[in-house]
KEKOL-445565 format. One record per residue: residue in one letter; x, y, z of N, C-alpha, C in turn. Coordinates in Angstrom, 3 decimals. Example, Ala and Ser with C-alpha at 12.3 -4.5 7.8 and 13.67 -1.06 7.14 Angstrom:
2
GUBA  code       n_x       n_y       n_z      ca_x      ca_y      ca_z       c_x       c_y       c_z
GUBA     A    13.190    -5.690     7.800    12.300    -4.500     7.800    13.200    -3.300     7.800
GUBA     S    12.850    -2.250     7.080    13.670    -1.060     7.140    12.900     0.030     7.870
***
This chain:
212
GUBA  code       n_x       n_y       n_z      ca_x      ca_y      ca_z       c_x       c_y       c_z
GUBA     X   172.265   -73.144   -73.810   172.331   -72.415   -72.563   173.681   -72.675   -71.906
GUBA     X   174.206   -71.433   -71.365   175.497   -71.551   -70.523   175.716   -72.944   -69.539
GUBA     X   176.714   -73.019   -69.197   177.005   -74.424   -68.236   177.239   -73.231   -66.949
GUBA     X   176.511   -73.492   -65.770   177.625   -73.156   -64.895   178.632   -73.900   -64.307
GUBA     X   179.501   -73.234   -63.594   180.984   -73.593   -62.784   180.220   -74.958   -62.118
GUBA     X   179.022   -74.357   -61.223   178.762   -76.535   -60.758   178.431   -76.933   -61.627
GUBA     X   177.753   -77.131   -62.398   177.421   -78.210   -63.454   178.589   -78.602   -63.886
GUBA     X   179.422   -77.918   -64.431   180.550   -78.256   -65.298   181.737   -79.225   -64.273
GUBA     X   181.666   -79.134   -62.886   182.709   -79.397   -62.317   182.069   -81.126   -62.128
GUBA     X   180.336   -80.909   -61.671   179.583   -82.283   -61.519   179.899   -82.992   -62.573
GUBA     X   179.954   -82.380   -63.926   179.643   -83.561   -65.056   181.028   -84.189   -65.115
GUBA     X   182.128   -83.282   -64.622   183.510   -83.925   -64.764   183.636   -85.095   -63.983
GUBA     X   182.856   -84.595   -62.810   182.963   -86.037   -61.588   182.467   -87.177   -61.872
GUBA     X   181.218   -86.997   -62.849   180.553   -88.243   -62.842   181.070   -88.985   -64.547
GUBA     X   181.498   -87.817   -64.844   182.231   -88.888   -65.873   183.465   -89.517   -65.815
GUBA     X   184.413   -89.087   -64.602   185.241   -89.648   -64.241   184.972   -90.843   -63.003
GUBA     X   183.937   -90.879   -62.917   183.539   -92.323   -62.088   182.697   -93.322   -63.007
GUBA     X   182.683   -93.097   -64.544   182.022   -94.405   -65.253   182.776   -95.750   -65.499
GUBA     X   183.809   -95.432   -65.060   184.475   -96.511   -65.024   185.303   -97.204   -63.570
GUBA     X   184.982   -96.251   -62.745   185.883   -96.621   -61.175   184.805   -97.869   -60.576
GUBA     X   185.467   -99.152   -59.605   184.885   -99.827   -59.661   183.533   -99.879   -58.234
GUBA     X   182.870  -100.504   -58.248   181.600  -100.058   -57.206   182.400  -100.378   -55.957
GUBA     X   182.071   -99.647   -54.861   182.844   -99.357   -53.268   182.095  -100.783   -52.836
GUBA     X   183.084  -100.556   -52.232   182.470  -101.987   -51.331   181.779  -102.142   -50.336
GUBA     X   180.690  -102.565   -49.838   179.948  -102.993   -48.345   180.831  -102.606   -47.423
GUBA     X   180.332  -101.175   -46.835   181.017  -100.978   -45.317   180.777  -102.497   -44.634
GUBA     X   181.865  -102.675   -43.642   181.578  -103.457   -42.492   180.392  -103.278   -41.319
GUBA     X   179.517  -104.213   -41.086   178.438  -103.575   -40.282   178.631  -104.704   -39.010
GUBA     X   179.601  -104.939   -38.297   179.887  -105.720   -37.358   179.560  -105.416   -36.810
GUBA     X   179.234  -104.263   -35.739   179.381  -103.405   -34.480   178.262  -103.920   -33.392
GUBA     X   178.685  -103.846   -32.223   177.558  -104.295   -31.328   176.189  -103.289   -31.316
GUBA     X   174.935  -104.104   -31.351   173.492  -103.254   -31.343   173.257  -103.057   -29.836
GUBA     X   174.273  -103.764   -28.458   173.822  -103.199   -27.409   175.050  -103.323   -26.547
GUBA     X   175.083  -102.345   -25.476   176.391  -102.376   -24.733   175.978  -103.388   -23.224
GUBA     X   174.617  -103.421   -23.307   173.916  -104.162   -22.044   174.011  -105.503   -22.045
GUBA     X   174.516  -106.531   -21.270   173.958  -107.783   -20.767   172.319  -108.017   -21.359
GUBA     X   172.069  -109.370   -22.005   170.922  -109.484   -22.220   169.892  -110.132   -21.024
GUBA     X   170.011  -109.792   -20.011   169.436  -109.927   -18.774   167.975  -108.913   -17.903
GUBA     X   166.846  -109.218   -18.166   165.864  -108.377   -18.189   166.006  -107.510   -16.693
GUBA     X   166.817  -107.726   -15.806   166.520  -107.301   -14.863   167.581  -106.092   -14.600
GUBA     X   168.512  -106.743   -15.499   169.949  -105.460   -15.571   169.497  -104.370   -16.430
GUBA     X   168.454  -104.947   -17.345   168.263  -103.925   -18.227   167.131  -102.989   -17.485
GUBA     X   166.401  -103.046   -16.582   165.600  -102.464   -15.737   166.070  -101.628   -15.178
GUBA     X   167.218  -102.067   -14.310   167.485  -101.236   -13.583   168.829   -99.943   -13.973
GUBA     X   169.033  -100.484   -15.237   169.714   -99.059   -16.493   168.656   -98.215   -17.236
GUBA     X   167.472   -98.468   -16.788   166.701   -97.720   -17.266   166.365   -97.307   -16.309
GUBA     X   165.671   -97.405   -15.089   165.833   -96.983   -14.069   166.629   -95.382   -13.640
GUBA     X   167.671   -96.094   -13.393   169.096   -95.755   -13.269   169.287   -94.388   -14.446
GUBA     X   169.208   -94.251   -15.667   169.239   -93.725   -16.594   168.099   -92.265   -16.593
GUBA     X   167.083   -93.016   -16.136   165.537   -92.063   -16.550   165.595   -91.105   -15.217
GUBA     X   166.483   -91.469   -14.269   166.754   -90.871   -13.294   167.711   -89.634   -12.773
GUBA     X   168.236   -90.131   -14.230   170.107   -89.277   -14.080   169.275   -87.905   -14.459
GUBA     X   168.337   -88.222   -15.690   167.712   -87.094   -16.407   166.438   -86.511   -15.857
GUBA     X   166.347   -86.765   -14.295   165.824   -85.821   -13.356   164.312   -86.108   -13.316
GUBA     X   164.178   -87.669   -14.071   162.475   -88.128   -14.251   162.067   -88.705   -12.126
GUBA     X   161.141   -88.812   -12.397   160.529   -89.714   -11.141   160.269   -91.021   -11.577
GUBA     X   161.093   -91.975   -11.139   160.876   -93.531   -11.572   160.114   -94.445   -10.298
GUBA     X   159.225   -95.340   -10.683   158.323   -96.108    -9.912   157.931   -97.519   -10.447
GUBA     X   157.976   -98.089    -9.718   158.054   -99.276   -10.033   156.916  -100.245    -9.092
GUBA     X   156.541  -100.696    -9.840   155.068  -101.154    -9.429   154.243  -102.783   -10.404
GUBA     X   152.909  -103.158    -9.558   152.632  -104.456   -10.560   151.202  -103.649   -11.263
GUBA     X   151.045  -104.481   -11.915   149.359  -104.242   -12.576   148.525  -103.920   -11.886
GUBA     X   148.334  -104.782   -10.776   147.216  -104.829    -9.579   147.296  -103.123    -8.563
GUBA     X   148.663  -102.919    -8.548   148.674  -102.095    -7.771   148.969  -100.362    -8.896
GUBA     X   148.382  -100.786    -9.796   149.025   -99.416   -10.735   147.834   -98.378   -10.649
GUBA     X   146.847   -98.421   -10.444   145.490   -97.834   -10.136   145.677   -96.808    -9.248
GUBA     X   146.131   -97.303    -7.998   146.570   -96.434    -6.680   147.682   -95.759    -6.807
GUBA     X   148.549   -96.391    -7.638   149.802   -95.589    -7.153   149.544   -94.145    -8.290
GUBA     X   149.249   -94.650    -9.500   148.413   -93.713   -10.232   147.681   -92.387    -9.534
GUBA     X   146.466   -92.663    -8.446   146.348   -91.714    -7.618   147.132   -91.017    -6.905
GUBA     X   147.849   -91.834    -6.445   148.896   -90.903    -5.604   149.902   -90.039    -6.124
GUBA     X   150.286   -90.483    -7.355   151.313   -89.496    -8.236   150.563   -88.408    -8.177
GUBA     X   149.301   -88.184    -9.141   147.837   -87.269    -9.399   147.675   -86.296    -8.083
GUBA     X   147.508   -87.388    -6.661   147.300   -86.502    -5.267   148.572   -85.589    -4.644
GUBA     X   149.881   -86.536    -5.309   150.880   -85.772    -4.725   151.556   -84.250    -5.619
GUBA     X   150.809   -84.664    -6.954   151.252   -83.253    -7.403   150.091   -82.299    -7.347
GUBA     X   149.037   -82.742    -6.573   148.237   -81.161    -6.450   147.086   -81.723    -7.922
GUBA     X   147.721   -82.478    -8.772   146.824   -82.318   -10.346   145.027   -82.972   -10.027
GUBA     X   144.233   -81.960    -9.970   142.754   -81.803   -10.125   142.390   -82.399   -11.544
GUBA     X   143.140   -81.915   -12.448   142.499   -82.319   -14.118   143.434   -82.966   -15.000
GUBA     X   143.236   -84.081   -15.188   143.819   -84.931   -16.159   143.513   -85.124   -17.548
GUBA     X   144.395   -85.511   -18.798   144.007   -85.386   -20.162   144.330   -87.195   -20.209
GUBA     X   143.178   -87.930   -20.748   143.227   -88.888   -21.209   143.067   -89.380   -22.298
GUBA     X   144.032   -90.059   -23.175   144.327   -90.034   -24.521   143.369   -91.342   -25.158
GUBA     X   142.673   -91.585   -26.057   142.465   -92.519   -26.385   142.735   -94.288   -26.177
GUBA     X   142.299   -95.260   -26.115   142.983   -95.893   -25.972   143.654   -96.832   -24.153
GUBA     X   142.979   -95.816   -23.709   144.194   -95.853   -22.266   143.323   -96.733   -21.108
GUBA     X   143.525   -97.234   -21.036   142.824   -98.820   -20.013   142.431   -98.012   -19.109
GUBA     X   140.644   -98.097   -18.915   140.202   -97.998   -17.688   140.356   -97.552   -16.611
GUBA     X   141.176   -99.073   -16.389   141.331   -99.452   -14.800   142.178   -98.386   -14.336
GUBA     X   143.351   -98.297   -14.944   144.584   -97.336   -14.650   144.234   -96.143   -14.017
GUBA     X   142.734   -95.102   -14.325   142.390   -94.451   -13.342   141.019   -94.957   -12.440
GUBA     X   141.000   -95.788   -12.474   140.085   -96.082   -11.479   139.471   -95.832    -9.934
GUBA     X   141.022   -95.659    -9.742   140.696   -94.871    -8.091   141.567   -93.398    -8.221
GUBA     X   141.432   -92.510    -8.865   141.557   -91.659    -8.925   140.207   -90.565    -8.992
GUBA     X   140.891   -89.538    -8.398   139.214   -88.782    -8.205   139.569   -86.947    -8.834
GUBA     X   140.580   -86.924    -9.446   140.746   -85.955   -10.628   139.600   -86.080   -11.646
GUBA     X   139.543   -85.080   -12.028   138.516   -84.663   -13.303   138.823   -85.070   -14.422
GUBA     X   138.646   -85.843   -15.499   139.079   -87.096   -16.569   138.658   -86.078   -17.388
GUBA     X   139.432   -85.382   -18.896   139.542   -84.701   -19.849   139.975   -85.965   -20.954
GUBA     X   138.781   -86.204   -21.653   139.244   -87.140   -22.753   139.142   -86.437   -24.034
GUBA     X   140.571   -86.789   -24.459   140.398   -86.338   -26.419   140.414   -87.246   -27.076
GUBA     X   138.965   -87.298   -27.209   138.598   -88.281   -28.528   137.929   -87.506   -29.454
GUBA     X   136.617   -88.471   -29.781   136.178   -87.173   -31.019   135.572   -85.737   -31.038
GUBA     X   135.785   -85.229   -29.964   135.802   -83.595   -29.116   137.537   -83.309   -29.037
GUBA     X   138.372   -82.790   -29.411   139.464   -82.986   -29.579   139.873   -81.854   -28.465
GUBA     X   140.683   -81.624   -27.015   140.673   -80.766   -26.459   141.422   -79.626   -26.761
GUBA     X   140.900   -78.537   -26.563   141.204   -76.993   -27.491   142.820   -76.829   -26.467
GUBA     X   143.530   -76.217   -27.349   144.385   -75.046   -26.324   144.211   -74.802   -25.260
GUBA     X   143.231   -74.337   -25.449   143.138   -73.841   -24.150   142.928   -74.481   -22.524
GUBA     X   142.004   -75.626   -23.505   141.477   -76.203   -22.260   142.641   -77.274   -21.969
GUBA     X   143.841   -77.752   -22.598   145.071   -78.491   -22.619   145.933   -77.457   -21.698
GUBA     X   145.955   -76.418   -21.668   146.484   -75.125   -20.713   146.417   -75.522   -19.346
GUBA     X   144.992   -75.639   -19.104   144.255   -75.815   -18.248   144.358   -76.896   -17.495
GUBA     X   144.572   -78.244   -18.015   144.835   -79.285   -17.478   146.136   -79.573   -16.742
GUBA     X   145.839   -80.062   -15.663   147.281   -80.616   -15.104   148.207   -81.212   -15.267
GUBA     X   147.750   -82.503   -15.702   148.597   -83.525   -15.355   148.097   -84.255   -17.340
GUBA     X   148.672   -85.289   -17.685   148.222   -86.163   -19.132   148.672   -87.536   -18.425
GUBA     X   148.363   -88.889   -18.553   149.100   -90.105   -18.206   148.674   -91.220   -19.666
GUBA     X   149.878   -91.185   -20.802   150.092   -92.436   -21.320   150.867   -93.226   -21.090
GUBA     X   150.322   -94.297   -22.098   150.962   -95.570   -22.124   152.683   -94.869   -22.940
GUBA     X   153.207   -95.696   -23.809   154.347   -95.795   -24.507   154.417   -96.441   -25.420
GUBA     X   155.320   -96.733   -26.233   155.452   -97.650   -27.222   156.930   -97.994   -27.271
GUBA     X   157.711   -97.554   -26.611   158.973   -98.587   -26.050   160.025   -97.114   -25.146
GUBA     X   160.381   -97.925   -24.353   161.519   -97.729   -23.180   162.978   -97.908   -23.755
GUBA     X   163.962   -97.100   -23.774   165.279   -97.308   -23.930   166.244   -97.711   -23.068
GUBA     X   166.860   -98.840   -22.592   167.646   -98.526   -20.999   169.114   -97.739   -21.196
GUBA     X   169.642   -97.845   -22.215   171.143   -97.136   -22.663   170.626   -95.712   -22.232
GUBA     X   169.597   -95.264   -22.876   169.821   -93.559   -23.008   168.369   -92.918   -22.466
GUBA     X   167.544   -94.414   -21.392   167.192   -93.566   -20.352   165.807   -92.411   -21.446
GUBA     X   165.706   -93.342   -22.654   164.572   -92.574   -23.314   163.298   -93.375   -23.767
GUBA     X   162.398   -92.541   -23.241   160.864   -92.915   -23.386   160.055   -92.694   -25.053
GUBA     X   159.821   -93.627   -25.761   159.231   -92.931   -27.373   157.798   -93.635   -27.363
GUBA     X   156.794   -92.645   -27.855   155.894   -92.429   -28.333   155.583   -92.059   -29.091
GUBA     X   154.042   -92.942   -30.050   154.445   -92.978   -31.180   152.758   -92.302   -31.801
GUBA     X   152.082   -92.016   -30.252   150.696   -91.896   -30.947   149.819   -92.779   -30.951
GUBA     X   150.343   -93.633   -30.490   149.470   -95.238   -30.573   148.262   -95.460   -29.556
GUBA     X   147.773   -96.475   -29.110   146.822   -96.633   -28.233   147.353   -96.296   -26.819
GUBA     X   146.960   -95.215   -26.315   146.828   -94.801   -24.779   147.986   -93.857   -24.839
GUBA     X   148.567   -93.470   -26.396   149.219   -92.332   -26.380   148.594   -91.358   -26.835
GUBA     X   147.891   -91.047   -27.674   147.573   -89.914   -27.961   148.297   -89.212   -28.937
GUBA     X   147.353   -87.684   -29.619   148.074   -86.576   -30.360   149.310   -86.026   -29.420
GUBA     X   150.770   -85.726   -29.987   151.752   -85.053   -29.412   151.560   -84.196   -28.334
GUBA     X   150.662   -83.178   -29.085   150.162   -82.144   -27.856   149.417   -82.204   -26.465
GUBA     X   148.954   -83.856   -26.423   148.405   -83.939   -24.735   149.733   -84.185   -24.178
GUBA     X   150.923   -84.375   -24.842   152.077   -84.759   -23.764   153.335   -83.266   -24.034
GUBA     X   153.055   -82.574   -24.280   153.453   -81.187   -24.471   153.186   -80.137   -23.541
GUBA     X   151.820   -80.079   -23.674   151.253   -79.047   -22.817   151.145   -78.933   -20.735
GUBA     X   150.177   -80.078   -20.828   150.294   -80.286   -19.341   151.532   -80.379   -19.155
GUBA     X   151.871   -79.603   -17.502   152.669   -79.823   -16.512   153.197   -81.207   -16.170
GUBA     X   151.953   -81.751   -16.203   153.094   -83.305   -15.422   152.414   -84.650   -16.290
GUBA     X   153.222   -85.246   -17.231   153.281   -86.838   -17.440   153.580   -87.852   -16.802
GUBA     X   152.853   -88.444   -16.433   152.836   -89.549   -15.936   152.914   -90.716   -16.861
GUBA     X   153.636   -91.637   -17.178   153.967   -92.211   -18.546   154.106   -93.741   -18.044
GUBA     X   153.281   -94.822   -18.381   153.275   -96.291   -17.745   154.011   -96.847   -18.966
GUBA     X   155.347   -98.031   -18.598   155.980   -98.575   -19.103   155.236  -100.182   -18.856
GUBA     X   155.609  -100.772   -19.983   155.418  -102.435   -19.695   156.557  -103.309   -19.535
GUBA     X   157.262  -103.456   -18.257   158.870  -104.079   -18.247   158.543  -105.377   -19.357
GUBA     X   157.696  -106.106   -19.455   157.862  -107.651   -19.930   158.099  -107.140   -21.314
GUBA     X   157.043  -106.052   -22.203   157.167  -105.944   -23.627   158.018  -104.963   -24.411
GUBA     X   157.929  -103.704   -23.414   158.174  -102.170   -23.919   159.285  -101.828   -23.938
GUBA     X   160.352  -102.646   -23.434   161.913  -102.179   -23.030   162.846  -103.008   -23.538
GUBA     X   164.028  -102.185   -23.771   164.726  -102.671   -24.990   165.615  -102.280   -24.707
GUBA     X   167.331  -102.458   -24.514   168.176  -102.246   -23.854   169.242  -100.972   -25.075
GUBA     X   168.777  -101.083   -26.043   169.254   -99.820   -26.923   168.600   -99.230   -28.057
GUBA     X   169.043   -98.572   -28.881   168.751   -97.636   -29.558   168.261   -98.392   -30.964
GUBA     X   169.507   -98.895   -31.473   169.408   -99.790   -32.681   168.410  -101.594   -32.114
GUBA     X   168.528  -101.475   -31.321   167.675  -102.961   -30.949   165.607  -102.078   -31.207
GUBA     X   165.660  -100.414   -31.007   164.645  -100.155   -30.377   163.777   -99.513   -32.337
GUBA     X   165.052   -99.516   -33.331   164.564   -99.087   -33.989   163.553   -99.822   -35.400
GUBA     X   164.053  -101.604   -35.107   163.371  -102.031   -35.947   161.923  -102.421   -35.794
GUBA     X   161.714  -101.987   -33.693   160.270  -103.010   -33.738   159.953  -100.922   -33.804
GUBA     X   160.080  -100.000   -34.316   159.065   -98.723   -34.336   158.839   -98.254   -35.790
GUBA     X   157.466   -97.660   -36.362   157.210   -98.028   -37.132   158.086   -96.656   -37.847
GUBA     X   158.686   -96.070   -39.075   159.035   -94.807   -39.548   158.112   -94.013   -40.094
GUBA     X   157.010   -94.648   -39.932   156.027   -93.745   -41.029   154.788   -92.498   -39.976
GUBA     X   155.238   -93.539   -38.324   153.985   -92.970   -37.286   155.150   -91.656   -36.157
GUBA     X   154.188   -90.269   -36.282   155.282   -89.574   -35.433   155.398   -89.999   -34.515
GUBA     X   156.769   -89.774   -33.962   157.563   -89.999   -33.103   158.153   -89.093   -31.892
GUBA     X   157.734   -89.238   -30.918   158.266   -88.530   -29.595   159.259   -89.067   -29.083
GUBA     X   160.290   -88.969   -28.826   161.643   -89.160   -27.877   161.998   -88.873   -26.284
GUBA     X   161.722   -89.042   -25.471   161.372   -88.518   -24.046   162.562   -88.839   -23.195
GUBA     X   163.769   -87.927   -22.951   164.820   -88.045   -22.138   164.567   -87.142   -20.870
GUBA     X   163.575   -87.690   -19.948   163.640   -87.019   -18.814   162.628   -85.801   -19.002
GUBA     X   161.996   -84.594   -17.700   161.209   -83.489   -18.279   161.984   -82.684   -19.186
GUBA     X   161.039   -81.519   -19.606   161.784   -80.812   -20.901   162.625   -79.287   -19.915
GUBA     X   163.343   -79.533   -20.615   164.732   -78.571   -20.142   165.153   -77.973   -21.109
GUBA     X   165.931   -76.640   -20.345   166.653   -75.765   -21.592   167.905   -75.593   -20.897
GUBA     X   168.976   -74.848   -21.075   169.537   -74.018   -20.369   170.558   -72.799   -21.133
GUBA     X   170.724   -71.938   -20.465   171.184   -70.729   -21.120   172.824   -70.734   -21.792
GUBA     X   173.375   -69.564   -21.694   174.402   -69.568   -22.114   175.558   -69.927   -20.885
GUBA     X   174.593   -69.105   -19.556   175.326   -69.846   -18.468   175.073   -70.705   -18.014
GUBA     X   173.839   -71.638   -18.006   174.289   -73.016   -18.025   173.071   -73.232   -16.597
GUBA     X   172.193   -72.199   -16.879   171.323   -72.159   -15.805   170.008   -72.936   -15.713
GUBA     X   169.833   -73.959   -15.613   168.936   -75.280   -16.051   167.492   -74.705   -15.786
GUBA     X   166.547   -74.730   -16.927   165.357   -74.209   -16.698   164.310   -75.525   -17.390
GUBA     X   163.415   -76.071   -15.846   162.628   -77.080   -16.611   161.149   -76.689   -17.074
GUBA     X   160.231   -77.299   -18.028   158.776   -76.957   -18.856   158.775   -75.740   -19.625
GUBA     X   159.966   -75.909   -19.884   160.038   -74.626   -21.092   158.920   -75.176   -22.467
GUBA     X   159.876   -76.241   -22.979   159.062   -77.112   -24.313   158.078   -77.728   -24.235
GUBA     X   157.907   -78.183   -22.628   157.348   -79.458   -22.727   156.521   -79.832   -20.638
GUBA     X   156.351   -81.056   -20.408   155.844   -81.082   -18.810   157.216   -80.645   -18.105
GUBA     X   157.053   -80.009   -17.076   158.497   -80.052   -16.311   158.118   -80.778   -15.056
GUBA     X   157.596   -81.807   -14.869   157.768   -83.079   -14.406   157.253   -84.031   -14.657
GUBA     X   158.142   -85.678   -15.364   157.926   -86.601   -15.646   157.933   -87.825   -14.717
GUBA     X   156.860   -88.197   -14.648   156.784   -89.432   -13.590   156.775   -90.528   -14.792
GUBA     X   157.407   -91.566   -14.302   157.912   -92.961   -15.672   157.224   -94.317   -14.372
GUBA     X   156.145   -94.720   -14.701   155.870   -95.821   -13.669   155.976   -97.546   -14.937
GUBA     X   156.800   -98.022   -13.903   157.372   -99.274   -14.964   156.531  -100.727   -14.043
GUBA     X   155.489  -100.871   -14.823   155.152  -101.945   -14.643   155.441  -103.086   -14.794
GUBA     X   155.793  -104.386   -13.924   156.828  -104.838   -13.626   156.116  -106.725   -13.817
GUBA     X   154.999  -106.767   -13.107   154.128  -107.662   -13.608   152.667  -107.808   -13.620
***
């Protein structure tokens, strides 16, 4: 059978590298974070960060995450909430929204339409780039409860969940579990540059960072 033009040009290449000698180990010096390793600097660059990208940041303890929880819920109007597997109790406890759980009733389209508001947990905080990832895990849920509804409400754990960069954030996540990336609500904008938010996704993100 004929050779074609690539084949013929590949086999030249690789037979002219059976003898060139093996490349050497790039250098992998480079810093994994531009942040101070200081938990409180790194807070407040995440903060600072989740803010630039037009999120609602709150900052709060355990004891008091229940209420403030309500009040996010009361202040946006949201009647119906989607609660993901997984997701502690207490956290709505004094809330008096209508609790939509997908567990083994999995909630339809439609009725995800329908809902207001979704509030998970996370599975780590970025402070460099101000990004939230979820991975599906306990008190996150399938992709689509944090897609659909209007407003996320998303609880951080300052002591465990936050990580001052990207490469520090990629060895504790697992590659095999999907992955959500969360820079702020979801936005588009046109050719002129006309910023349109909940196109993709909630077009408002509340980030409450629990603190102790």
């Amino acid at each position: 059978m004929k050779q074609n033009s690539r084949a013929r040009v590949l086999g030249r290449i690789r037979q002219a590298l059976l003898d060139a000698p093996p490349s050497p180990e790039p250098a992998r010096d480079y810093l994994t974070a531009h942040t101070p390793d200081d938990k409180a600097v790194i807070l407040d660059l995440l903060h600072e960060n989740l803010a630039d990208y037009r999120a609602n940041v709150h900052r709060t303890t355990e004891t008091d995450l229940p209420a403030l929880v309500a009040e996010l819920l009361d202040r946006h109007g949201a009647q119906t909430i989607a609660v993901p597997p997984g997701l502690p109790v207490a956290w709505l406890s004094e809330t008096t929204a209508q609790q939509h759980h997908d567990t083994d009733s999995l909630l339809t389209p439609h009725e995800l339409d329908t809902t207001h508001a979704v509030i998970t947990s996370c599975a780590l905080a970025i402070a460099e780039t101000g990004t939230i990832v979820l991975d599906s895990g306990p008190g996150q849920g399938r992709r689509a409860l944090t897609l659909v509804p209007d407003l996320h409400i998303c609880v951080v754990r300052a002591k465990d969940q936050v990580v001052g960069s990207v490469p520090q954030a990629l060895p504790r996540l697992d590659p095999t579990r999907p992955q959500t990336w969360i820079s702020g609500p979801s936005a588009t904008s046109d050719i002129e540059l006309d910023r349109v938010e909940g196109v993709h996704g909630p077009r408002r993100l509340d980030v409450v960072i629990v603190t102790r």
